[in-house]
N, C-alpha and C positions, 0 to 999 in steps of 0.2 A: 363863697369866700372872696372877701375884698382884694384887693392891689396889693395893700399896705400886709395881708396876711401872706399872701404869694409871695412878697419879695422877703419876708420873716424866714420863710420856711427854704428857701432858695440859700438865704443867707447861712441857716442853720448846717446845712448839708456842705458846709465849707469848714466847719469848726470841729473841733476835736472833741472826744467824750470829754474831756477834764472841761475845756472850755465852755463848754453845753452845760457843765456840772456847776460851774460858775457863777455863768450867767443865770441860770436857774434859779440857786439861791440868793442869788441880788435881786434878782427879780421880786422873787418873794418876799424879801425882808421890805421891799418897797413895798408892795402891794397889802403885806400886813399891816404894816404901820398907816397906811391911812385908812382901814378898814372900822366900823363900828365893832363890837363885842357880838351884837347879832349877826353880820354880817359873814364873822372871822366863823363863829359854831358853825353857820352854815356853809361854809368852805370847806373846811373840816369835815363834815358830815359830808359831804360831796366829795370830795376826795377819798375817801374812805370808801364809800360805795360804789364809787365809778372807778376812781384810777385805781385803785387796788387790784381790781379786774383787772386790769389791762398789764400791773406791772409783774400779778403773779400768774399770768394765763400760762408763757412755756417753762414755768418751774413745774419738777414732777413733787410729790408727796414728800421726799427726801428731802428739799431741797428747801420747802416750804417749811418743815417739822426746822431742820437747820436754823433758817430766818426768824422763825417766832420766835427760838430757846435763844438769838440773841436780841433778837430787838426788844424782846417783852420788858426784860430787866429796868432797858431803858426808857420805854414808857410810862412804867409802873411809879418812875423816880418824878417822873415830873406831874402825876395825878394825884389828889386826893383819897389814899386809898384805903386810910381809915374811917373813911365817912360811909362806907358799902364792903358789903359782902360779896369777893370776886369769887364766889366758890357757889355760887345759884345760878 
C-alpha cells in the first residue's frame, strides 16, 4: 500500500460514519460518471461479489432475510424486469 493510501486511511479513522457516508457517495458519483458502460457492469459485478461479502459477513440470517424484504423492492424499480423471468 502506497503513502497516498496510508495517509487516505489515517485520514478516515478521523471522520464520522455520516461523514464516511458522504464522502463515499461523492466519491462514487465521481468515479461513475467518468466510467465507460463496460467498465460501470464491471464494478457492479465486482461489488456485488466481493463487497457484499464483506458488508454482510456479521449479519445473522435474521438480519439478512430483513435487508433483502427491504432493498429488493428497491432494486427491482430500477431494473428491467419485464424483459426476464425472476422466478427461475
Amino acid at each position: 500500500m502506497g503513502l497516498f493510501s496510508r495517509m487516505a486511511q489515517q485520514a478516515l479513522q478521523t471522520l464520522s460514519k455520516d461523514e464516511i457516508e458522504q464522502l463515499m457517495n461523492s466519491a462514487m458519483e465521481r468515479m461513475l460518471s467518468t466510467m465507460t458502460k463496460e467498465e460501470k457492469l464491471s464494478f457492479i459485478q465486482n461489488m456485488v461479489e466481493k463487497g457484499m461479502v464483506n458488508l454482510l459477513a456479521s449479519l445473522d440470517d435474521d438480519d439478512k432475510a430483513k435487508l433483502i424484504k427491504s432493498l429488493l423492492p428497491q432494486i427491482l424499480k430500477h431494473l428491467p424486469t419485464e424483459r426476464f423471468n425472476i422466478s427461475e
